[in-house]
C-alpha positions as CSV (number, residue, x, y, z in Angstrom):
1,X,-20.6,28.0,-25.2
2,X,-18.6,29.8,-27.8
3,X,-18.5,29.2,-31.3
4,X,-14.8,29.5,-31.3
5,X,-12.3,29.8,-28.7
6,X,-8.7,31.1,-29.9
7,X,-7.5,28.4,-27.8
8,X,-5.1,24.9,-29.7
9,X,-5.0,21.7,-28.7
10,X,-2.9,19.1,-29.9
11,X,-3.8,15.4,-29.1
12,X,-1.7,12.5,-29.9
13,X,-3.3,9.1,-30.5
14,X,-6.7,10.7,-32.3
15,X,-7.5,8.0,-34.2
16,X,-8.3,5.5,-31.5
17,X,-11.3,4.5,-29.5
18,X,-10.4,7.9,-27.1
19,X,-8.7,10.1,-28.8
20,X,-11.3,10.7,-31.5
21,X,-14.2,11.0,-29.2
22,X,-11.7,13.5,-27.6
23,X,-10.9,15.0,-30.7
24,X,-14.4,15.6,-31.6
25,X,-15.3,16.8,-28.6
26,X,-12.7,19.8,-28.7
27,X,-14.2,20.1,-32.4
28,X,-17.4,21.3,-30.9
29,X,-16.4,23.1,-27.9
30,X,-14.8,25.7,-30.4
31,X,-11.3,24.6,-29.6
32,X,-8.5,24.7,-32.9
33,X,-7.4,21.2,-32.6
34,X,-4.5,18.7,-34.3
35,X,-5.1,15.2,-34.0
36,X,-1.8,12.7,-34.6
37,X,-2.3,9.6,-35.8
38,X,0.0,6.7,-37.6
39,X,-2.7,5.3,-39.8
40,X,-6.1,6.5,-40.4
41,X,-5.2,10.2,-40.9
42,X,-5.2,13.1,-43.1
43,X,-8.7,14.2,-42.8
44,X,-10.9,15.5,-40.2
45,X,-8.3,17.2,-38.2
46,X,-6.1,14.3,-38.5
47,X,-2.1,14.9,-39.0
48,X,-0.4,11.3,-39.7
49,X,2.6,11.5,-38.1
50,X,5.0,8.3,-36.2
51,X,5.1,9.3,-32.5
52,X,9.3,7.2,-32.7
53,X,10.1,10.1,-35.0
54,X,11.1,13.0,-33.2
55,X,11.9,15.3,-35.5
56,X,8.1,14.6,-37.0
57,X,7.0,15.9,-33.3
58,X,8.8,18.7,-32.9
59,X,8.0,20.1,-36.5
60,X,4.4,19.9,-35.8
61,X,4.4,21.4,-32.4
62,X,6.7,24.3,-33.4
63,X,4.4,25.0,-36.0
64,X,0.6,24.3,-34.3
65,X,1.9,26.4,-30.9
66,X,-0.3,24.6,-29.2
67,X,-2.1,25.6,-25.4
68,X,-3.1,21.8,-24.5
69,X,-1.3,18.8,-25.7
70,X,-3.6,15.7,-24.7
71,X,-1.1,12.1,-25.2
72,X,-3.7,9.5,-25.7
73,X,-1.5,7.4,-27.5
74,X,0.1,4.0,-25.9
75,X,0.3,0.8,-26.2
76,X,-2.6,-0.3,-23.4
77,X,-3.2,-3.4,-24.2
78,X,-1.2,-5.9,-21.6
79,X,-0.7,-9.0,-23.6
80,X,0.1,-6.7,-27.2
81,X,2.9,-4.8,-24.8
82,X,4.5,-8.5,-23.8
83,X,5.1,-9.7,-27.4
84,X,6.6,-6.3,-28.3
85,X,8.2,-5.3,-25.2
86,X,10.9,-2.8,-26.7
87,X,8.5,-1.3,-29.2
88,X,5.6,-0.8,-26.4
89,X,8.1,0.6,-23.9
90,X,9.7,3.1,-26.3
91,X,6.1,4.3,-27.0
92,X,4.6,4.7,-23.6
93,X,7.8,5.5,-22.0
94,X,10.1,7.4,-24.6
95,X,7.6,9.5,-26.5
96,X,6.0,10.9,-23.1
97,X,9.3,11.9,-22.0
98,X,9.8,13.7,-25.4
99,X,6.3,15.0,-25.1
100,X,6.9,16.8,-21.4
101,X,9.8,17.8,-21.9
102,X,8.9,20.0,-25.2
103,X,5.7,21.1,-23.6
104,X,7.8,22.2,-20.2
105,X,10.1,24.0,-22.3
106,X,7.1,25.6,-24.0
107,X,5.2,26.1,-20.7
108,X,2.2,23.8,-22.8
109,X,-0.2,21.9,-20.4
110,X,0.4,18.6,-20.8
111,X,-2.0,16.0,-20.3
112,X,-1.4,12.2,-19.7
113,X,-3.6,9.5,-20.1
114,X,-2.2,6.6,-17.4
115,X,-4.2,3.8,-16.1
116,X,-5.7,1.9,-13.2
117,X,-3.0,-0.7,-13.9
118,X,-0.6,1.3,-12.0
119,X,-1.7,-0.5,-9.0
120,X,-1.4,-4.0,-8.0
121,X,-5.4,-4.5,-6.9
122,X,-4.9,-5.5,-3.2
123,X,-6.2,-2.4,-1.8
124,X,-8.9,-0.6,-3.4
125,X,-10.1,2.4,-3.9
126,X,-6.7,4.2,-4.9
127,X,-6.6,7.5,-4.0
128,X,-4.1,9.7,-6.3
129,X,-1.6,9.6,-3.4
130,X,-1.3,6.1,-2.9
131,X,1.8,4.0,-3.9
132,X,1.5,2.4,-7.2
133,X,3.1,-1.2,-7.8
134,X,2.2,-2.3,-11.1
135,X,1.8,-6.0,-11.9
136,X,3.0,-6.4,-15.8
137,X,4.8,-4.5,-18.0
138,X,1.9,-2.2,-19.7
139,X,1.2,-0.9,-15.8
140,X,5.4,-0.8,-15.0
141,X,5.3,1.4,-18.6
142,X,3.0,4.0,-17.9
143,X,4.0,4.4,-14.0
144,X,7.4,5.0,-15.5
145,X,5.8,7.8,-17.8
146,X,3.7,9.2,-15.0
147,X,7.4,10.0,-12.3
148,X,9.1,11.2,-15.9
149,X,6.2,13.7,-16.5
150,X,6.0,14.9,-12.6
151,X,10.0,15.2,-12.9
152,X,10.1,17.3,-16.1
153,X,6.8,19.4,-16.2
154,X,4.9,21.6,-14.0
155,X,2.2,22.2,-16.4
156,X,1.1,18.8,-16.4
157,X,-1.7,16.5,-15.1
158,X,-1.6,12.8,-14.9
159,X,-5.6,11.4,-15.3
160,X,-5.9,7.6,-14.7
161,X,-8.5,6.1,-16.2
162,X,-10.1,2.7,-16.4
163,X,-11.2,-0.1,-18.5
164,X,-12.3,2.1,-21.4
165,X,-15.0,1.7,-24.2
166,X,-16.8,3.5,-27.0
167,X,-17.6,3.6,-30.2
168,X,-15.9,1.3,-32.5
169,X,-15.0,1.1,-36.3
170,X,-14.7,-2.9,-35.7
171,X,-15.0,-5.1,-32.3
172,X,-11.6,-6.0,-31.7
173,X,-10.7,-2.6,-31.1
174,X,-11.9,-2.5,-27.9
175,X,-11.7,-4.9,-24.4
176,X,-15.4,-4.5,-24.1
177,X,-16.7,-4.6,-27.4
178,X,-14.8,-7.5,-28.7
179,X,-16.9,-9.7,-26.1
180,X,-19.7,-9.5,-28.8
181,X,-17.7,-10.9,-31.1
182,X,-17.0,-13.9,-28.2
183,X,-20.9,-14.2,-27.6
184,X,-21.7,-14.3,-31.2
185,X,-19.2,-16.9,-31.7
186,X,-21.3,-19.9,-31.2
187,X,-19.3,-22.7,-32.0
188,X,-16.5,-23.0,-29.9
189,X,-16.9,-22.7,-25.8
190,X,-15.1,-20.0,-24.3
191,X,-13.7,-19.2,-20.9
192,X,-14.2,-16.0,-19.3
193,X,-12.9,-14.6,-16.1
194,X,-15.3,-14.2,-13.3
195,X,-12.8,-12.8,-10.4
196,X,-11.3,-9.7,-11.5
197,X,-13.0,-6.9,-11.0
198,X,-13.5,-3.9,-13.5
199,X,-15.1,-0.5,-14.1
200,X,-15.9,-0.1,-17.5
201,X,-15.8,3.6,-18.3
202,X,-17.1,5.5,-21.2
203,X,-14.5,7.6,-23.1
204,X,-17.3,10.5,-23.6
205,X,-16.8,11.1,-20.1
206,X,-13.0,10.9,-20.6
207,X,-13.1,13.2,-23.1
208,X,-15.5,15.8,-20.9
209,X,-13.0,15.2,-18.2
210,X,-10.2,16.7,-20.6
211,X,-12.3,18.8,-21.9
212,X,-13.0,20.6,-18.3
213,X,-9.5,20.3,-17.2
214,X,-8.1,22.4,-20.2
215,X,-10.8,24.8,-19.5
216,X,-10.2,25.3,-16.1
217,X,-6.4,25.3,-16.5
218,X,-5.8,27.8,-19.6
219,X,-9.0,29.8,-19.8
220,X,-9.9,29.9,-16.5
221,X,-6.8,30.0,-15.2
222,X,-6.8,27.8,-12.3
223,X,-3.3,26.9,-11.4
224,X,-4.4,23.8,-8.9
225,X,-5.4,21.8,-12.1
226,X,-2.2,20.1,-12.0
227,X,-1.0,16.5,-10.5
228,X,-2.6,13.5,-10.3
229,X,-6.5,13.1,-10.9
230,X,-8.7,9.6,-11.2
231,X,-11.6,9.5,-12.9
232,X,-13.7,5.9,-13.1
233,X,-16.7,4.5,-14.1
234,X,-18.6,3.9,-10.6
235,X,-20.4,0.1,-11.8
236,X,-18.3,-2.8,-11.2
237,X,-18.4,-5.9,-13.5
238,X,-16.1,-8.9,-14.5
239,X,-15.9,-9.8,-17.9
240,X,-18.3,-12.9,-17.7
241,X,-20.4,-10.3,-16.2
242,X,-20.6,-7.5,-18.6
243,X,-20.5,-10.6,-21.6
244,X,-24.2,-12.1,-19.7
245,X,-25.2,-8.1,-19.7
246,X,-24.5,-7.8,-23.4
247,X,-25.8,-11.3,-24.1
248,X,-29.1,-10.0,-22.5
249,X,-29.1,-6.8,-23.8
250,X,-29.6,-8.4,-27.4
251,X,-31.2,-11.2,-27.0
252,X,-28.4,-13.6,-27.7
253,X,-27.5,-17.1,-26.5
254,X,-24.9,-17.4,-24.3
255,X,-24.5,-21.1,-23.0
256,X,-20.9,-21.4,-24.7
257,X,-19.7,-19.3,-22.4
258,X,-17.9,-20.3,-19.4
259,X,-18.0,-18.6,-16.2
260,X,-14.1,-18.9,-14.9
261,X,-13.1,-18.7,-11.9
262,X,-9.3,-19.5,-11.7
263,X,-7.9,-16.1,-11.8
264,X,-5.8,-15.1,-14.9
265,X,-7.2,-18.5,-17.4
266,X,-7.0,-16.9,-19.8
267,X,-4.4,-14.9,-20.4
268,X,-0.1,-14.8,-19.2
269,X,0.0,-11.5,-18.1
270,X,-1.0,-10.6,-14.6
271,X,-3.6,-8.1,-14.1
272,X,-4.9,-6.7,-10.4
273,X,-7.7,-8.4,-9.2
274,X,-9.3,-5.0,-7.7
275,X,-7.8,-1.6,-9.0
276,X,-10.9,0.3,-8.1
277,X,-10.4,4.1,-8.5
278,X,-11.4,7.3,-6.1
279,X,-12.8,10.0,-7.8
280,X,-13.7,12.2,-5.6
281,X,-10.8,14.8,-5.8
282,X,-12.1,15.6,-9.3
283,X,-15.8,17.2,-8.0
284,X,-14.3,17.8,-4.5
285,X,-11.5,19.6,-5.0
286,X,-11.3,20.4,-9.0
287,X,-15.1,21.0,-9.1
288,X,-15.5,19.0,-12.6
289,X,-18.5,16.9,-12.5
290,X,-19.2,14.7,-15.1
291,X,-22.7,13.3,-15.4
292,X,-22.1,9.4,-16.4
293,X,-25.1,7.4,-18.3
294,X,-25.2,3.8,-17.0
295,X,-23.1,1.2,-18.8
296,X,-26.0,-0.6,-19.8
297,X,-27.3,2.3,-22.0
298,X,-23.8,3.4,-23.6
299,X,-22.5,0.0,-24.1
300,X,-26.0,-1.3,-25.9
301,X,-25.6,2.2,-28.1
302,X,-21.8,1.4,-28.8
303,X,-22.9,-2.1,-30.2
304,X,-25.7,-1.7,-31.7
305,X,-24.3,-1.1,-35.5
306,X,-22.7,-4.3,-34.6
307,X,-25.9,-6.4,-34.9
């Protein structure tokens, strides 16, 4: 691959569990690349800017120019989005539609990160053409992103991704890697859900799926990269299931946690039971193949500084 490519991306939500492993990514591939970020920023590509301050976008993106714009920021976390509902729906919804519209206007391609949440779990796998009907708040928030962007851009494509986890700086940034913390908590008992299904998914191979799109769409050329694409981890776990994986994985007692099987314990906010999503379109019909490790091997690298 080449050093550098005279190509710019812009990616908003850097410093997070994706972004900065999509960041980095870029880094390497030779693109020229922003990151935005609230906190966390001003080094290593990293721009701070507030994504509710408008004027702060546009100044940036009028002067990076940028080919790509990746928006990886939201607020994905279900039960976070219900105890700041205004705040969450401003970011997911409001910002995106600020985002493609400027990048319509500017004839950038625009890529959004949406979720598996979009569907309500009763009939899995979700092909890209099904009907979404979101369950709670966070899934009603990026659907409503997803019919802004296809209203306003062209140049767009709407990837919906999966549980997602990586690398960490602590392990309560993550879904997956907080369940460490859980198992390592030996004194109190704690309930975990043992119904709903999920496929955790590795944000290296999000980040190779954005990195291939954007290659395909503005160096290649390929004007079918555009729409709606899935991409999903292929191994299925619950979350009492991947905490007995991790609990194995290092050795660690377990018998303080509970296997729950009264859907939604533990939590107020509804969540699909199933949302499993079809990938094929994206090696079928986009011809991007991405080469996943098993979850077993990333998730025991992503925790290991942990122990």
């Amino acid at each position: 691959m080449s050093v550098h490519i005279n190509k710019t991306v812009l990616i908003t939500g850097a410093s997070g569990v994706l972004g900065r492993k999509v960041k980095n990514l870029f880094i390497n591939a030779g693109w020229n690349v922003t990151g935005l970020a609230l906190n966390r920023a001003n080094k290593n590509h990293l721009v701070q800017c507030d994504l509710t301050n408008f004027d702060e976008i546009n100044a940036i993106i009028e002067n990076l120019q940028p080919d790509a714009i990746i928006h990886c920021a939201a607020e994905r976390k279900p039960d976070e989005f219900e105890k700041n509902p205004t705040k969450s729906m401003f970011l997911n919804v409001e910002v995106t539609r600020y985002l493609a519209d400027f990048a319509a206007k500017e004839n950038i391609f625009f890529i959004l990160i949406s979720t598996d949440y979009v569907f309500d779990g009763k009939n899995p796998p979700y092909k890209e053409d099904d009907t979404p009907n979101p369950l709670q708040a966070y899934g009603k928030s990026k659907y409503e992103a997803e019919l802004i962007t296809q209203k306003i851009s062209k140049n767009h494509l709407i990837l919906r991704v999966p549980l997602l986890y990586g690398e960490v700086e602590t392990l309560d940034e993550n879904a997956v890697t907080i369940l460490l913390k859980n198992i390592r908590n030996t004194t109190n008992r704690v309930k975990m859900d043992d119904v709903q299904i999920r496929y955790p998914t590795y944000v290296g191979d999000v980040a190779e799926v954005c990195l291939q799109l954007c290659e395909h769409r503005i160096i290649n050329n390929r004007n079918e990269i555009r729409g709606i694409v899935h991409f999903s981890g292929t191994e299925k776990y619950t979350k009492y299931q991947m905490a007995l994986l991790i609990a194995s994985i290092f050795q660690l007692p377990i018998d303080h946690i509970e296997r729950d099987q009264n859907i939604g314990i533990d939590t107020n906010v509804q969540r699909p039971n199933n949302a499993a999503l079809d990938s094929s379109k994206l090696s079928n019909e986009l011809s991007i193949h991405i080469n996943q490790v098993k979850f077993e091997t990333t998730i025991k690298q992503c925790l290991q500084p942990f122990i």
